[in-house]
Structure formats: structure tokens, C-alpha cells
C-alpha positions as CSV (number, residue, x, y, z in Angstrom):
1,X,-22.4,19.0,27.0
2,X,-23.2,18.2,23.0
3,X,-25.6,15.5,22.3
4,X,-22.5,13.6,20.9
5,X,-20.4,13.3,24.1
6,X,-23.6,10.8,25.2
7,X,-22.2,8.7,22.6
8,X,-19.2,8.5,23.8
9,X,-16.4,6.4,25.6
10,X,-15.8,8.4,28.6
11,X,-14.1,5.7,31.1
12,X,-11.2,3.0,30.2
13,X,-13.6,0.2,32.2
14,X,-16.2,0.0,29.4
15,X,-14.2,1.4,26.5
16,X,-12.9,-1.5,23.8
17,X,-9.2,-1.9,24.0
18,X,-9.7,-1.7,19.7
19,X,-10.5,1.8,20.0
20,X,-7.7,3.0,22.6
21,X,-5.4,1.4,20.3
22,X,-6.8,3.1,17.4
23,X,-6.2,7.1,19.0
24,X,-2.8,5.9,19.9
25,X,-1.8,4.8,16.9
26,X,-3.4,7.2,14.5
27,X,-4.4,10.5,16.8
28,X,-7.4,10.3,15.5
29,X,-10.4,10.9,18.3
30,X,-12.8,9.9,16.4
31,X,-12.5,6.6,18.0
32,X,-13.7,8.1,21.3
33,X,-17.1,7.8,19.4
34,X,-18.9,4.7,20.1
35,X,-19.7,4.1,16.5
36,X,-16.5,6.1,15.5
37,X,-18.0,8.7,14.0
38,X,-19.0,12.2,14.9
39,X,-17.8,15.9,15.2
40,X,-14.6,16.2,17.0
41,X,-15.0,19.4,19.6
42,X,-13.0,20.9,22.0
43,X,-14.5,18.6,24.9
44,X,-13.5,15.5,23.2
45,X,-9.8,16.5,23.5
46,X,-10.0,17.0,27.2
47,X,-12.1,13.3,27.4
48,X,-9.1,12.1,26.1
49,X,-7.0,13.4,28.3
50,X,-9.2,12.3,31.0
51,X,-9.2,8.8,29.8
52,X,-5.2,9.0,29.5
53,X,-5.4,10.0,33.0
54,X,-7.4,7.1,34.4
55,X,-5.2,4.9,32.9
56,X,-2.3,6.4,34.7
57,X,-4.1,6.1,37.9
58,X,-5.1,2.6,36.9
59,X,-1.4,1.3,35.9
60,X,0.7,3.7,36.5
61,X,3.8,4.9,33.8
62,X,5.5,2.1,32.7
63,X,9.7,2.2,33.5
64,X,10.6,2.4,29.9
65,X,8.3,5.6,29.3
66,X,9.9,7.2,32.4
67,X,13.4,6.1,31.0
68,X,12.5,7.9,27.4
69,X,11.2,10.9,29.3
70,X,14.3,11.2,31.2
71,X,16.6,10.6,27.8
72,X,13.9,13.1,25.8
73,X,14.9,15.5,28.5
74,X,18.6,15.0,28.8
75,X,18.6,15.6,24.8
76,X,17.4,18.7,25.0
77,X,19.3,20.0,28.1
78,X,22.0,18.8,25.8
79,X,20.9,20.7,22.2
80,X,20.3,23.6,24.6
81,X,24.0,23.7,26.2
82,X,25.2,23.2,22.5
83,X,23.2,26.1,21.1
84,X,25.2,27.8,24.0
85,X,28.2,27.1,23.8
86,X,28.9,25.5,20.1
87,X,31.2,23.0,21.6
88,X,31.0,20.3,18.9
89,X,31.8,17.7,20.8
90,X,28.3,17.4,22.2
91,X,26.9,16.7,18.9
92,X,28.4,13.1,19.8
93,X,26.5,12.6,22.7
94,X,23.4,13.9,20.9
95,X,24.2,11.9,18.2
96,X,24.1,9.0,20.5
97,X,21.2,9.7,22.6
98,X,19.2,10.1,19.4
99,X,20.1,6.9,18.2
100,X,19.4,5.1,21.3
101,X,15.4,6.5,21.2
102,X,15.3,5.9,17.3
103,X,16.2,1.6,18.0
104,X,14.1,1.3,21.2
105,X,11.2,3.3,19.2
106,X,11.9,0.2,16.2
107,X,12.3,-2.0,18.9
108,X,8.6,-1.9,19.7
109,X,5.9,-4.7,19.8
110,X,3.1,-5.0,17.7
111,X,-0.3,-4.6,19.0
112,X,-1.4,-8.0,17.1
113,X,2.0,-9.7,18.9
114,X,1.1,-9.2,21.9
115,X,-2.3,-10.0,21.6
116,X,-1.6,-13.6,20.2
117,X,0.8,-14.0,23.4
118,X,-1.9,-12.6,25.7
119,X,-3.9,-15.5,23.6
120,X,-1.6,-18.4,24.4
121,X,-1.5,-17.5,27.6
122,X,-5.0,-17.0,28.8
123,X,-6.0,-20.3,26.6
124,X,-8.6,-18.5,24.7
125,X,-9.3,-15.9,21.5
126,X,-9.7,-12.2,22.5
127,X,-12.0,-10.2,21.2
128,X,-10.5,-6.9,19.9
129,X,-12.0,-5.7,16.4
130,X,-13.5,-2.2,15.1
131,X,-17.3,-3.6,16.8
132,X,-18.6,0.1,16.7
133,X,-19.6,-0.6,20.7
134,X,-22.0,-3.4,19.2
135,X,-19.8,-6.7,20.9
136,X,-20.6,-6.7,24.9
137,X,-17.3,-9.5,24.8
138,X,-14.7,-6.6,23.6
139,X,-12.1,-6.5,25.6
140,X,-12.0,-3.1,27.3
141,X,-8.8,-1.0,28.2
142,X,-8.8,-2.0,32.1
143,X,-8.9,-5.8,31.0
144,X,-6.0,-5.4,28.5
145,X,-4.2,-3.4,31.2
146,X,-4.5,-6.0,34.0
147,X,-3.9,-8.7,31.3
148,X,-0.6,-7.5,30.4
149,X,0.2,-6.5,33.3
150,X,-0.9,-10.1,35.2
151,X,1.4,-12.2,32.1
152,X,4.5,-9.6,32.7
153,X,4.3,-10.5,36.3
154,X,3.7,-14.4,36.1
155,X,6.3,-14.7,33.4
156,X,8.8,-12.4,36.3
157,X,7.7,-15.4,38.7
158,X,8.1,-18.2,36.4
159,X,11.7,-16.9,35.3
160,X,12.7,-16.5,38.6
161,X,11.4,-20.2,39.3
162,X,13.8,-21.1,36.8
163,X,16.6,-19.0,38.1
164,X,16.2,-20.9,41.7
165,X,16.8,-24.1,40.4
């Protein structure tokens, strides 16, 4: 191992929830780097698919990925039967699974949205900046996770609360 990869992020319990969000939005590993800078090598890419995987075995895959995998898939089973056969009328239903990935991709949250909910609902401001490893109050990946994850559930309890009466 480099000297670099001692400098590192290398699990999702101590690395900042600011830099996750940075390599998913930008693909940029640089942000593995604790003070987000350094050469990028080959082992960095497999870090990050190490740290992808703990988070998976942490959370799990959430429904709506596994419905967009299963729509990715059906689209190309679909572009593939097309190529085949040249039937036209499957174009339509291409057309239309297309469209249904494009809205629910516009139909994302912010990462600044949720956070303020999170906020309101924990009572207090979280910490989540570009700290460059410096702020031992960041809030790391498996506290985001669990935060989420802890309001989705408590507002599932509280609707069905409401439900009941």
C-alpha cells in the first residue's frame, strides 16, 4: 500500500457524510482523501468499492434503487427484443419506461433538503461541510445512514398513528 491510502477514509463509521456526498455527486475520488487531495491509483478505486459495499451491508439497497434496476433491466431486455425483431411498436413501451426513470431521476431530493428535515427533526444543526477530516463533530456516513433511516421509520409510525384514529 502507498503512503497516501494512510490518509485515507477507508470505513463509512469514521468517514464525513460531506465527503460520501461529494464522490456521489461528482465521481470524483479525491474525496476519499482526508484532506481531499492526493494521487488517485488503482487501489483507491477498489476502496471505494469497499466503502460502497459496507454501506450495503450496513443499510441494505433501498426499494426504489431495486425498482430502477429492475426498470433499467426491462429497458434493455426491451431495446434488445427490438433490435431483434424491429417491431415498432415496442418503441412505445421504451418510450415510456424511459420517461418514467427520466421524472423519478428529477424527482430527487436535495442533499441540503434533507439535511434541514434531518435538522428539524433531531432539534439540532448537523455538521456536514468540506472540514478536510479537521471537525471530530462531522457527521459520518453510518450516522447519516441510521439518521435517515430512524426519521423514515418514525415518520411510517407516526403516519400510521394517524391512520388509526
Amino acid at each position: 500500500m502507498s503512503e497516501n491510502t494512510l490518509e485515507v477514509w477507508d470505513n463509512i463509521y469514521e468517514m464525513p457524510q460531506w465527503n460520501w456526498q461529494q464522490i456521489q455527486n461528482t465521481g470524483d475520488l479525491k474525496y476519499l482523501f482526508k484532506k481531499c487531495e492526493g494521487k488517485i491509483l488503482k487501489e483507491h478505486f477498489e476502496l471505494w468499492n469497499d466503502l460502497e459495499e459496507q454501506h450495503i451491508a450496513e443499510f441494505g439497497i433501498p426499494s426504489e434503487v431495486k425498482i430502477r434496476i429492475r426498470k433499467q433491466i426491462k429497458l434493455i431486455q426491451l431495446n434488445a427484443k427490438f433490435i431483434k425483431t424491429k417491431n415498432r411498436v415496442l418503441l412505445n413501451y421504451i418510450n415510456i419506461i424511459e420517461n418514467e426513470l427520466n421524472q423519478k431521476k428529477n424527482e430527487h431530493f436535495g442533499f441540503y433538503d434533507i439535511k434541514e428535515v434531518l435538522e428539524k427533526h433531531k432539534g439540532f444543526r448537523i455538521i456536514c461541510s468540506p472540514n478536510k477530516g479537521n471537525d471530530p463533530n462531522q457527521i459520518t456516513v453510518v450516522e447519516w445512514g441510521y439518521a435517515l433511516k430512524n426519521l423514515i421509520k418514525n415518520g411510517e409510525a407516526n403516519r400510521g398513528q394517524r391512520d388509526n384514529k
